[in-house]
One Martini backbone bead per residue (centre of mass of N, CA, C, O) as a GRO file, in nm:
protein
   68
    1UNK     BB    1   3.659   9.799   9.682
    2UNK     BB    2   3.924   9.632   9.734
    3UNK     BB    3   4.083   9.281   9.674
    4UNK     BB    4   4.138   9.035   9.801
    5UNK     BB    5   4.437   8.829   9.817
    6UNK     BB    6   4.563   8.547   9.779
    7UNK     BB    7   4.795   8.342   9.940
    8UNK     BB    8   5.055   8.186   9.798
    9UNK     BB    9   5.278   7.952   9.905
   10UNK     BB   10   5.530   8.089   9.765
   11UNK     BB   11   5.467   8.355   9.895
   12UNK     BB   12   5.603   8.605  10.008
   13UNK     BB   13   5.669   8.822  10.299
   14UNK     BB   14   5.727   9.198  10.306
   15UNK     BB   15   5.853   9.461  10.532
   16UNK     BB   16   5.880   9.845  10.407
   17UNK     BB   17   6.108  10.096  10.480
   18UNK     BB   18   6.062  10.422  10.433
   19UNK     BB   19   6.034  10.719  10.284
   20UNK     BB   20   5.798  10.938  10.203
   21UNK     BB   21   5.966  11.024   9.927
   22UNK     BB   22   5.971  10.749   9.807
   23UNK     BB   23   5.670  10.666   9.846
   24UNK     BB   24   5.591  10.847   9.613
   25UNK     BB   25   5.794  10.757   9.387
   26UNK     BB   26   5.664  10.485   9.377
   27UNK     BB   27   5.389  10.524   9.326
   28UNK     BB   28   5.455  10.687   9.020
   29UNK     BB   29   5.554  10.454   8.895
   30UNK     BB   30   5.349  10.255   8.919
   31UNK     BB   31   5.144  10.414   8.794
   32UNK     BB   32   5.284  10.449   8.544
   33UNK     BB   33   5.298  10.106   8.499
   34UNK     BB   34   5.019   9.978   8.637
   35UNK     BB   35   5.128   9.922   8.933
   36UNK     BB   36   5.156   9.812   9.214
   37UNK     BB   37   5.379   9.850   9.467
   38UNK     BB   38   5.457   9.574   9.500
   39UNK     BB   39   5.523   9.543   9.183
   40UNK     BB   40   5.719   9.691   9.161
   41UNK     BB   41   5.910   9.587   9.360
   42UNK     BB   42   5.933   9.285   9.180
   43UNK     BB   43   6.062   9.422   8.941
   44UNK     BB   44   6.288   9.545   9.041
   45UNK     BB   45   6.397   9.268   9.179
   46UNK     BB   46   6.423   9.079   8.900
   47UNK     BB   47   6.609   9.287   8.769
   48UNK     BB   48   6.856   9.247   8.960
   49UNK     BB   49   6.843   8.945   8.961
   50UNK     BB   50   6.976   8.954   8.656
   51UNK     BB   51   7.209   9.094   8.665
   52UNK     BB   52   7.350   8.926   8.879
   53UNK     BB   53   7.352   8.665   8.684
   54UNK     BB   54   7.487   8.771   8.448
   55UNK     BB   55   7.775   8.864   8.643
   56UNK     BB   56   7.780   8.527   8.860
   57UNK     BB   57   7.504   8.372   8.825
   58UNK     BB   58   7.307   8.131   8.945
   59UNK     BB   59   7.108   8.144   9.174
   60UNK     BB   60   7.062   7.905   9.416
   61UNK     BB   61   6.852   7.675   9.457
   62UNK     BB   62   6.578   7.497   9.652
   63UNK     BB   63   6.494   7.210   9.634
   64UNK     BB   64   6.187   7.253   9.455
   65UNK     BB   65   6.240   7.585   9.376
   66UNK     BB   66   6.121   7.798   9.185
   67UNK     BB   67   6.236   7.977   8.875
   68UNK     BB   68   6.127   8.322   8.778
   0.00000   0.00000   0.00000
């Protein structure tokens, strides 16, 4: 059985809508990289989200919220 995980106050939700073989093509990079499909999900936007600050500056964050 899979242990549920606990959201920490700062983890927002979000659900996300795909085609089939997205989510198939999803599943084998997480299975591949041993993360689970929302962990390969902000690892891709992670990264999505440096190259946009390398290109274009620090996205600006709301006072007192953790920069990751």
């Amino acid at each position: 059985m899979k242990e549920r995980r606990i959201l920490i106050p700062h983890e927002k939700k979000l659900q996300v809508r795909m085609s089939s073989t997205l989510f198939r093509k999803l599943s084998y990079m997480a299975e591949f990289d041993e993360r689970s499909c929302n962990r390969e999900i902000c690892h891709f936007i992670a990264k999505a989200a440096d190259c946009f600050e390398k290109k274009y500056g620090a996205i600006p964050m709301e006072e007192g919220e953790e920069q990751e």
